[in-house]
N, C-alpha and C positions, 0 to 999 in steps of 0.2 A: 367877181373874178371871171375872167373867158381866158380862151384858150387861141394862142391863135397856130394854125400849122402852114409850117410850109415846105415844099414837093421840089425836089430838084432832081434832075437829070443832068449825073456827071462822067466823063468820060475817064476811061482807066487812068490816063494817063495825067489826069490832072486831079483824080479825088483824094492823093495824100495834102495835097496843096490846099486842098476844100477842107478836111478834118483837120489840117494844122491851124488852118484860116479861124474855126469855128474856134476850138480850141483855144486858140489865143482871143478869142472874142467874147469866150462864156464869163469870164471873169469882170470884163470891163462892164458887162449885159447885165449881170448881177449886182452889178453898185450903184443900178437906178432901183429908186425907191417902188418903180412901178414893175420892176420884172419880177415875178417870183419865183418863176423855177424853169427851167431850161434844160433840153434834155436832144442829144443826136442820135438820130437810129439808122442805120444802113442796112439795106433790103437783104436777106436774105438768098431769097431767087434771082435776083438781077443786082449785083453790086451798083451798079449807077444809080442807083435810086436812094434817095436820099428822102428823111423827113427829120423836121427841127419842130420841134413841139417847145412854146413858149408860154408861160401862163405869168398873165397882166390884171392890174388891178382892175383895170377895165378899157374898152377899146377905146375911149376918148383920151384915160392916161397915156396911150401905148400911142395914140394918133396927134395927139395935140401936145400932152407934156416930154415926154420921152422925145418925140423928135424933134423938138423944140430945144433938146438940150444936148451941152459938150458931152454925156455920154453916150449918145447918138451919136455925133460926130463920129468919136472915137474908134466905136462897134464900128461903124459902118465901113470905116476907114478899112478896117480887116479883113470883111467880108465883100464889101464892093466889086473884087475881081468876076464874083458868081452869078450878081445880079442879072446877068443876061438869062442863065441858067435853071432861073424861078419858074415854073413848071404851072404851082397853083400857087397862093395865099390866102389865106381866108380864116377869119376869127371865128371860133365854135360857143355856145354857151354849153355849161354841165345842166344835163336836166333831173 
């Protein structure tokens, strides 16, 4: 299992549009066999700050099978507006 997070910086006036986006996308994220758990946290001290913590069966699932498939499509299709907005990404192992 890894973990992968990722960092966005969004502006006021568009992060209802960002948590509805996710939102409607945590569903469709979860009915690949490779996501396992999926979770949105917004910063506390700086509302623009975003992290999406995602945990994958492993990064070749999450790089090769996942987005190889119409559940990727899907997701992506919902979140795509933000993609500019990706800050960091990067897959973690648990040690």
């Amino acid at each position: 299992m890894i973990v992968e997070y990722l960092r966005y910086t969004i502006d006021a006036e568009r992060q209802a549009a960002f948590i509805e986006a996710y939102k409607k996308a945590e569903p469709i994220l979860l009915s690949s066999p490779y996501a396992l758990a999926f979770e949105l946290c917004q910063c506390v001290e700086d509302p623009s700050q975003f992290i999406i913590r995602i945990e994958w069966t492993s990064a070749e699932d999450h790089l090769q099978k996942f987005r190889g498939s119409q559940v990727f499509r899907d997701f992506f299709g919902c979140v795509r507006p933000f993609l500019g907005d990706i800050a960091e990404m990067r897959h973690y192992s648990a040690l």
